[in-house]
N, C-alpha and C positions, 0 to 999 in steps of 0.2 A: 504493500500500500504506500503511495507516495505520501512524504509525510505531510504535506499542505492539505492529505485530506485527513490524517491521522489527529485525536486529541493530545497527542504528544507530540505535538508540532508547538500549541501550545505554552507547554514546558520548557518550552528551548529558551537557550539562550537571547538576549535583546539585538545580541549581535547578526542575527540572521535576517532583521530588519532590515530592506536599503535605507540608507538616510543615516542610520546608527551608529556610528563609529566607537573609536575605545575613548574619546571625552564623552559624550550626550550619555553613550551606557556606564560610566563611571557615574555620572550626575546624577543618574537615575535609580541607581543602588547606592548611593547616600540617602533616597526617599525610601528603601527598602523597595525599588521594585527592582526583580531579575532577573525577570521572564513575561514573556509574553502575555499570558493570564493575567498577573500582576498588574499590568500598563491599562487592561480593559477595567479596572475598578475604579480608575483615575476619573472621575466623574468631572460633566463639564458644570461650572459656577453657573454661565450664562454665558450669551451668544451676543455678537457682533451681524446685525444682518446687512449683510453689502449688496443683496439680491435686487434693490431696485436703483435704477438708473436716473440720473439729473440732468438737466441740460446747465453748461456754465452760469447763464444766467440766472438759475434759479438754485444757486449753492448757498447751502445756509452755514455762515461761520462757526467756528468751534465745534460743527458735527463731523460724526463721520460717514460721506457721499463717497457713490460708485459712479463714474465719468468714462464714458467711450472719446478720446479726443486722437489728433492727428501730430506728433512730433512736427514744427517748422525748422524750428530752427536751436543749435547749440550754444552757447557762451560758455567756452571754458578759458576764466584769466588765469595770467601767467603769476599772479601774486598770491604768495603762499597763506595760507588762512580763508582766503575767499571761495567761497562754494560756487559749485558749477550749476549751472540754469539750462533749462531744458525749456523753448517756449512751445503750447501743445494750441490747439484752438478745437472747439465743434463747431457748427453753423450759429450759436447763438454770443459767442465770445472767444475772450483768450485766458489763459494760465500760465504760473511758471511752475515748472516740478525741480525743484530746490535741491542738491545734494552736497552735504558737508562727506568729506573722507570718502569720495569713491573718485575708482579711475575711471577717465575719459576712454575707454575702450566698453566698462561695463556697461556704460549710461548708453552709449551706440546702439549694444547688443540691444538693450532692453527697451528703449525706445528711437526705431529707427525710424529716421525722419519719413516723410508722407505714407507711415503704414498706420492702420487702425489698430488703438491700444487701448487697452481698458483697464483704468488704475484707479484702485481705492484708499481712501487713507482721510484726515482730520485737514476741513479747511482751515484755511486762514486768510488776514488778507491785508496784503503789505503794499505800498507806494500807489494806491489806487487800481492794485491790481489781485485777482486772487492769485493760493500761493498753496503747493503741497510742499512740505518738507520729508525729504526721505520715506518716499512713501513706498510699502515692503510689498506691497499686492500689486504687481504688475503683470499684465499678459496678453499675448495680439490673441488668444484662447481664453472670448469674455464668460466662458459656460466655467471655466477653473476660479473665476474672482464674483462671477454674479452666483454666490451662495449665501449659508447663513453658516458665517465661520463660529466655530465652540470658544468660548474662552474659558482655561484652567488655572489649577492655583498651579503657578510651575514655577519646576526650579531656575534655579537662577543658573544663567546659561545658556537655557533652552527656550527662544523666541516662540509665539503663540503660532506661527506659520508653520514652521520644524516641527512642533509639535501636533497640531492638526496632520501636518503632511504623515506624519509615520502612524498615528490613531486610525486616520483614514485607510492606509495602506494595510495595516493590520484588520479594521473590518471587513475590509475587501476580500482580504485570504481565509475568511475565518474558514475553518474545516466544517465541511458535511457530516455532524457527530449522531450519530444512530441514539434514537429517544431510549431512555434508562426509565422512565416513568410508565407505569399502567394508563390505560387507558381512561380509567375512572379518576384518574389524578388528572392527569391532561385536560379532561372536560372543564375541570375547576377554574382552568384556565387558560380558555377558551381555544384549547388545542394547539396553544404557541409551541413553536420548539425554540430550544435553547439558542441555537445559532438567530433566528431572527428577535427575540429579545433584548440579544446584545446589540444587535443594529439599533433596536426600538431606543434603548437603552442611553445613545451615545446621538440621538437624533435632538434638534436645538429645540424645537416646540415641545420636547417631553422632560427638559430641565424641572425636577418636583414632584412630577407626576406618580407618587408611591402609590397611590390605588390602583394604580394601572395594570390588567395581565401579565404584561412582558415583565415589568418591577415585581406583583408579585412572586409570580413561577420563578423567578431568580434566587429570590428571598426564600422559597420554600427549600431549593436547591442548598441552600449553605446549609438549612437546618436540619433539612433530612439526610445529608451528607454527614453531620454531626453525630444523630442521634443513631446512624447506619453502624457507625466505628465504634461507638457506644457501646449498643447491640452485640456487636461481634466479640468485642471485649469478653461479657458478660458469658457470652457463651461457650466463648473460650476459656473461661474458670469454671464455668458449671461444667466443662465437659471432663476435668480433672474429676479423676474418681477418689474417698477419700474412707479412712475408717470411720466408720458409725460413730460416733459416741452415743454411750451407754448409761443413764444415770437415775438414780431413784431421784423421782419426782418429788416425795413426801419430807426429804432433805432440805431440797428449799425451800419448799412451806413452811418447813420446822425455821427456819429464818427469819422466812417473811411473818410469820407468828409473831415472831420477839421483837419487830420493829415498836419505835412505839408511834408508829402512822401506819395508815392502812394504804397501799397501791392505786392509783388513780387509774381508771378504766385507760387510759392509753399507756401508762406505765406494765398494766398485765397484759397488752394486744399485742405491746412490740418484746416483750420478755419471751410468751409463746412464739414468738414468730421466729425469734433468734433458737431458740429451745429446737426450733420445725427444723432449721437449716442446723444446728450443729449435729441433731441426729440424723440428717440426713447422709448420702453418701456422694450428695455433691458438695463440691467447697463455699464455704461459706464466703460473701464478699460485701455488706452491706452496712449502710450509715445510718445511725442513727444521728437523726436530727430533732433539735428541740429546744424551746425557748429556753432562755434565761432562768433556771431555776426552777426549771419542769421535773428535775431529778428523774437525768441522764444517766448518772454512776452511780446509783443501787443500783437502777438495771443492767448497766455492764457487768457491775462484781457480782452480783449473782449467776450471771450469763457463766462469769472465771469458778466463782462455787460449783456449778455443773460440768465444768468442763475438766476440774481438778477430780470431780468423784468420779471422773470417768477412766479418771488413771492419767491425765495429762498434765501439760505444765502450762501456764499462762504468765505472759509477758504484757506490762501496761504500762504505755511510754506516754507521759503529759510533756507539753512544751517549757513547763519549767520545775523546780528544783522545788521551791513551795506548793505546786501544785500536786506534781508525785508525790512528795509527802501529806500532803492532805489525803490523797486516796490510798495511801499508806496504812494511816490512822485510822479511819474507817474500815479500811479491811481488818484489821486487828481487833478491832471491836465488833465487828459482825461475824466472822468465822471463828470454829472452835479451836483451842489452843492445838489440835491436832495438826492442822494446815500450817505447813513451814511456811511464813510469809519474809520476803526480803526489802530493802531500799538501797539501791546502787546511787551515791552520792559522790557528787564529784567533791564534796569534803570528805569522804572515806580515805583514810590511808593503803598505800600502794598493797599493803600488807594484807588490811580487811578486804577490800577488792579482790586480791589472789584466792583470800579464801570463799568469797561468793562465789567466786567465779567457777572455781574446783567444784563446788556444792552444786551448782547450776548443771553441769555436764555429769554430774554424776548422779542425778535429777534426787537431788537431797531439798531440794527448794521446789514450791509446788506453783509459788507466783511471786515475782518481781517485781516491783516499782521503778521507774529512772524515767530520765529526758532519752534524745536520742541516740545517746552514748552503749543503751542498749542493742543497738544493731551493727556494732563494730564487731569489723572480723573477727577477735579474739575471743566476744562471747558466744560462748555453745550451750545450748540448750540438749536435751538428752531425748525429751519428747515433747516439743513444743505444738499445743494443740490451739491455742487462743491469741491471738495478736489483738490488744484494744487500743486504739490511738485515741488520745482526747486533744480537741481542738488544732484538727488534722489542717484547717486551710491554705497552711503552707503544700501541699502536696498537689503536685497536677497529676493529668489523667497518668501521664511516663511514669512517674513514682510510684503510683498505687500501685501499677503493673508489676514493676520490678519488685515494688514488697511484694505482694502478692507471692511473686516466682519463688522470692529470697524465703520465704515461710516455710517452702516446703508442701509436700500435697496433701499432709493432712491436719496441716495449721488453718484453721478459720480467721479472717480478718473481720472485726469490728473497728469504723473510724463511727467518730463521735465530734459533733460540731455545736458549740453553743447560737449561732448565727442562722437564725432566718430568715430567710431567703425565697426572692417572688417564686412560684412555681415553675415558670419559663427556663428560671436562671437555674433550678434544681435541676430540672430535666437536661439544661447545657451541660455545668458544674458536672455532675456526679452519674449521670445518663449510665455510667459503665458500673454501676452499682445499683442492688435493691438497696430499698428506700424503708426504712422506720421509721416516724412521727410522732414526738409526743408533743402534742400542742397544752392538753391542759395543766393545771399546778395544782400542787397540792393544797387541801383545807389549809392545813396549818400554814402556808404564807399568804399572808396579806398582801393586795396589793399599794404599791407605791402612789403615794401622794405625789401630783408634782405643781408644783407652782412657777411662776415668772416674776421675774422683778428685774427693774432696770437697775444699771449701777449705783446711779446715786439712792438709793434705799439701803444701801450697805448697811448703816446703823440697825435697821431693822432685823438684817439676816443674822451681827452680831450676836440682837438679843437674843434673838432664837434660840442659835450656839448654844450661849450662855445658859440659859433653859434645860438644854437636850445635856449638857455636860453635867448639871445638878443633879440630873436624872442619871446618872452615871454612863449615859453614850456616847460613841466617839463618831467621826466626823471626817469624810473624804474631799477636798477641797481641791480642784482638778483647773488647771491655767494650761488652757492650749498651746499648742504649741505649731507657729505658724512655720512654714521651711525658708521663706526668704529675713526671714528677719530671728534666727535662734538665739543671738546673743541679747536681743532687745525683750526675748520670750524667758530668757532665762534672766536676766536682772529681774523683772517684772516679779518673775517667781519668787525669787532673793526677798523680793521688797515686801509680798503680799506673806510670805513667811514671818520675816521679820517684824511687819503690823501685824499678824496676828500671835507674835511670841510675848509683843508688849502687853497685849490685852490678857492671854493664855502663858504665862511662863513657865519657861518649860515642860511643856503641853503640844509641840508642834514640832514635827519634823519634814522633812524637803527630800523626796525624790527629783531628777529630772535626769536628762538625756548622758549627765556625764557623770552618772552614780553607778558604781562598779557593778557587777554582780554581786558579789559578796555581801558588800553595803545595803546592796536594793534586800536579797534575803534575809539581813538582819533586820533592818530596819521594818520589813513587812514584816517578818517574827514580834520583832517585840510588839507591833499595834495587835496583835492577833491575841498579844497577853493581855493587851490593855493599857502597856505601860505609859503608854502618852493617848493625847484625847484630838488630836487633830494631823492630819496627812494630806499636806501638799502636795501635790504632783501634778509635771509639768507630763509623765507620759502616761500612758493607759493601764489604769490596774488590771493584776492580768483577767483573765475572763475564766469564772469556774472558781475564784478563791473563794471559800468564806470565810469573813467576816462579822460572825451574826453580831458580834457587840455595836460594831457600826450599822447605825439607823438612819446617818443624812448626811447627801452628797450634795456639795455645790457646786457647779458647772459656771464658771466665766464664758463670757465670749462666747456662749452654747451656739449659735448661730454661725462659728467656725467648722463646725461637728454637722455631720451626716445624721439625718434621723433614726437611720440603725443603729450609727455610733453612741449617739445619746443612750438610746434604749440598752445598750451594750452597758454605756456607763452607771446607767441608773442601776442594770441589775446589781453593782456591789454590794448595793442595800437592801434588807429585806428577807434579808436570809436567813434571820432568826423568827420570833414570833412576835416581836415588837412591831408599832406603826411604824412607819418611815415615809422620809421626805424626799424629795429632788426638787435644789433649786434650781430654774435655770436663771441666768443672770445673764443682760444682755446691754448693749449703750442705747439709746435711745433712738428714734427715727428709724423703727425698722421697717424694713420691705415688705410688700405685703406676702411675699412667697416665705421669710421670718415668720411672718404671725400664724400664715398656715399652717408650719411645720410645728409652731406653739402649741395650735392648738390641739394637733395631731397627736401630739404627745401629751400633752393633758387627758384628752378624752379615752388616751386605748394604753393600755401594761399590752397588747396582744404583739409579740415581735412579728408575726408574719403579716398583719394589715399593717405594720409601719413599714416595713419593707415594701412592701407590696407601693405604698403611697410616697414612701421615699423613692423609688422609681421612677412613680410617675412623676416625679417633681424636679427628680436631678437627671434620670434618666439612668442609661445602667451600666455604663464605664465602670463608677466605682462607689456604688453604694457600700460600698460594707468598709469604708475609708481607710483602708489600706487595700493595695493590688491583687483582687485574686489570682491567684496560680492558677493555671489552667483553665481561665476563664477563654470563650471562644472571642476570638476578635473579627465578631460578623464585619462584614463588609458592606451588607446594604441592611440583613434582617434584625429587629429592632424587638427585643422582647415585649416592649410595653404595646407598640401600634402594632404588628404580628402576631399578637396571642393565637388569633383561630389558626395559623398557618404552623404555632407551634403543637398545637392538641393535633390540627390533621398529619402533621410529620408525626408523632405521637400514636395516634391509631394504626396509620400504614405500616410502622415499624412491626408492632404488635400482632398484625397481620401475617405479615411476612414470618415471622418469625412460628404462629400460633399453624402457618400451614407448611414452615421450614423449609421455603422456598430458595431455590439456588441464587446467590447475589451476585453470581460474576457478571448478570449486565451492568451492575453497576463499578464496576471497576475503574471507568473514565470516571465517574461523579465524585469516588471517594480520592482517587488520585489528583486528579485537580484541586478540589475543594477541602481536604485532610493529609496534606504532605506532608503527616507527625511519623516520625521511627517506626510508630504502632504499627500503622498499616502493612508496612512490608511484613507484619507474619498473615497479614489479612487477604490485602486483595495480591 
């Protein structure tokens, strides 16, 4: 097959373009484009239309007019700095076409005297005469200059003509790609195929036009391409076969008995459902997601309790040092003294570590605690059945895989995420995994009061303080931290410590961005005893500590923060059985899209409608205010205006899969549109 009709013509290099040379495709992979594909997403802003004609005397200044005239006559002086003049006339007048910096040979070529020329460009109009200067659209072929040229953001380098020229030349060649879509998907939209999309696509009157066939059927193309490698993922772990696990049921009830809360209807739905997949004898791969404080981890360590009776060993790696030990402590409290439980801390001496570690391989330890230090080459495991990751979002789709691999085939993975998340974005995120949901919380927390108040009411928040401190609570006081200005973010900190040590002495301690590890664990230790009553921080506590002494967080600047991030922050509070507050605090004059997010957060504790609504407000780069990993970086498809285009990718998947349908037609759709590592064990 010639490759011009191949999809993998495509994928080629920029350099197979005429017109492209090693400057313009250097220019254009500083934009990250590097291929062909790449160059069609480069969408036009708006259009320049040169398509209707003027006659001289009806030139309007300062626009930009399309003129068929007649080269007379040249003026090229011999005095350096002076531009050369070209005089042109039609039957209704005369022009000059102006050129700084060109040779008297090219102005010849391109407009030679008594031939018909057709040249567009911005009038002007100098010594009672009009006037083009350098005008780049010339041609005695007026069907090449009477069009509607695209205008792009482009880089710098590459003029709007050069660029048209090689856009054009690439729709031209687009290959004859055979349909990868059913027939009943096609209908939805209106029977386009791919190749004339891209034409529709890059045409000047459809600059906008997202409700459009050719825009949707594109937009469905990234998604379903997404959800495709998802799918295959998913499959490709279910199709590892794995031992049973075996475990008396009545075990953990005897647990759940001695709690002193009773299990929330979606706390026992996703407990069984993990209970479904560890007994099963396919491999377990699946997230549990769940708001702030829905109580995540009972349900993991229970999940590690059945997995240990089963004769296994369970590994549980948190993102940080106090939070492993928090799920430390719990475990040792909930299981019987029978169950060896461990903590690999990076304060352990080289000595204690030797001997975990011996213990570990010689499976004298039934479950461990640590950060990610637990997947270094050196420790072994003897029968590792349980992998639990909490507040996995560092991890993209590549990683889970590779855990996955690195597990072993009869290791189960549970990731666990405090961060809710629109459905769209679940289905992008985590597609390559089942999905557990605990939305609701338990009786025993309350939800969080939140209130607003501008800066200058400070005195007021004092008294509050003052108040909650009598009452023996302590207090989270959180100063953004903005990235162009840190050192101005961190004095700030300095000063709002230091006002409140004068009010509070000895009562206040200060995180921010240039406090050790070390530091930051003690310092979160000793608030965790109680030893002081107020904790500045300039960065985000972590997400999953608790806290329960602390009942009221105050938020500065809260209107620097994402509406998930708030909700994120507020959950510090609340974790006991106390009321609790969240202030947010803000300077005055706010936007009105501020007061929305205000009141969004007043009226719902629910993290998936804030998310859901933080979406639609910010959109969905980076609601979760830091970068997710493996987040898809659609090109046109748009989780908030797309939703039905995401449910129908969603069903068809489902489809496909429920009647195990062979996917090699789509092979072009995942290789174009998913060029991750993953796919080469796929398509």
């Amino acid at each position: 097959m010639d490759m011009k009709r191949n999809y993998e013509y495509l994928l080629s290099d920029l350099s197979l373009v005429k017109g492209v040379g090693t400057k313009t495709s250097n220019l254009l992979k500083r934009k990250k484009v590097n291929t062909i594909f790449d160059l069609l997403w480069k969408l036009p802003k708006s259009y320049t239309d040169r398509s209707l004609s003027s006659k001289i005397k009806d030139l309007k200044i300062d626009e930009i007019q399309t003129i068929t005239v007649i080269p007379l006559k040249y003026s090229f002086p011999r005095v350096r700095n002076l531009p050369n003049r070209v005089l042109c006339k039609d039957d209704t007048g005369e022009i000059d076409c102006v050129f700084f910096n060109s040779y008297e040979g090219y102005i010849k070529k391109i407009l030679p005297i008594g031939k018909e020329v057709t040249i567009s460009g911005k009038i002007k109009y100098f010594r009672n005469k009009y006037q083009l200067t350098n005008p780049k659209y010339i041609s005695e072929d007026s069907s090449i200059i009477k069009q509607k040229h695209n205008s792009y953001s482009l880089t710098e380098g590459i003029s709007e003509k050069v660029y048209n020229k090689i856009i054009l030349q690439i729709i031209n060649n687009l290959p004859e790609i055979e349909e990868w879509h059913s027939k009943d998907i096609l209908k939805k939209f209106k029977n386009i195929g791919w190749n004339d999309s891209i034409k529709k696509l890059h045409e000047p009157e459809n600059i906008g036009k997202f409700k459009e066939n050719f825009y949707q059927r594109l937009a469905y193309d990234e998604i379903f391409s997404t959800f495709l490698v998802n799918s295959e993922i998913r499959k490709k772990i279910k199709r590892i076969k794995k031992t049973k696990k075996n475990f008396n049921i009545k075990k953990q009830n005897e647990v759940i008995s001695k709690l002193n809360f009773s299990l929330t209807n979606d706390q026992n739905k996703t407990l069984s459902e993990i209970n479904k997949d560890l007994c099963s004898e396919n491999k377990m791969f699946r997230l549990l997601q769940g708001d702030v404080g829905s109580g995540k981890t009972i349900v993991s360590l229970l999940s590690a309790f059945n997995t240990i009776n089963s004769g296994f060993q369970v590994a549980v790696m948190a993102p940080t040092e106090i939070l492993a030990r928090q799920h430390f402590l719990l475990a040792k409290k909930l299981f019987s003294r029978n169950i060896k439980i461990e903590l690999i801390s990076g304060k352990s001496s080289y000595k204690d570590k030797k001997v975990i570690l011996n213990k570990l391989s010689s499976k004298q330890i039934d479950i461990i605690f640590g950060t990610h230090a637990l997947f270094q080459k050196k420790v072994e495991f003897k029968k590792l059945g349980l992998i639990i990751i909490d507040e996995q979002h560092k991890f993209g789709v590549n990683q889970r895989k590779r855990l996955s691999d690195k597990a072993g085939k009869d290791c189960d993975v549970l990731l666990m995420t405090a961060t809710p998340i629109p459905r769209t974005l679940t289905m992008t995120i985590y597609g390559d995994m089942d999905l557990s949901i605990i939305r609701e919380k338990p009786n025993i927390r309350k939800p969080v009061k939140t209130y607003s108040k501008p800066e200058n009411k400070i005195d007021d928040v004092i008294k509050f303080i003052k108040k909650e401190i009598k009452l023996g609570n302590q207090i989270f006081w959180v100063c953004p931290l903005i990235e162009e200005s840190k050192k101005l973010d961190h004095s700030s900190a300095v000063k709002k410590s230091e006002y409140l040590n004068k009010l509070f002495p000895k009562q206040v301690f200060l995180l921010h961005g240039k406090t050790t590890t070390e530091e930051k664990e003690m310092i979160l230790n000793k608030f965790l005893k109680n030893e002081f009553k107020i904790l500045v921080s300039t960065t985000i506590i972590e997400v999953g500590i608790d806290f329960p002494n602390a009942n009221v967080i105050i938020i500065e600047n809260a209107n620097k923060f994402g509406l998930s991030q708030l909700h994120q922050l507020r959950g510090r509070v609340g974790r006991g059985s106390k009321e609790s507050s969240c202030i947010l605090m803000f300077k005055s004059n706010l936007s009105d899209n501020a007061k929305k997010r205000i009141n969004i957060l007043k009226d719902s504790n629910d993290g998936f409608r804030i998310s859901e609504e933080d979406m639609k407000l910010r959109g969905f780069g980076d609601i979760l205010g830091f970068k997710q990993s493996g987040i898809k970086n659609f090109k046109l498809a748009d989780p908030v205006h797309n939703y039905d285009l995401f449910i129908l990718a969603e069903k068809e998947i489902k489809r496909i899969e429920n009647n195990n349908e062979d996917i090699s037609k789509f092979k072009p759709l995942i290789k174009l549109y998913d060029r991750a590592d993953i796919i080469n064990d796929i398509a």
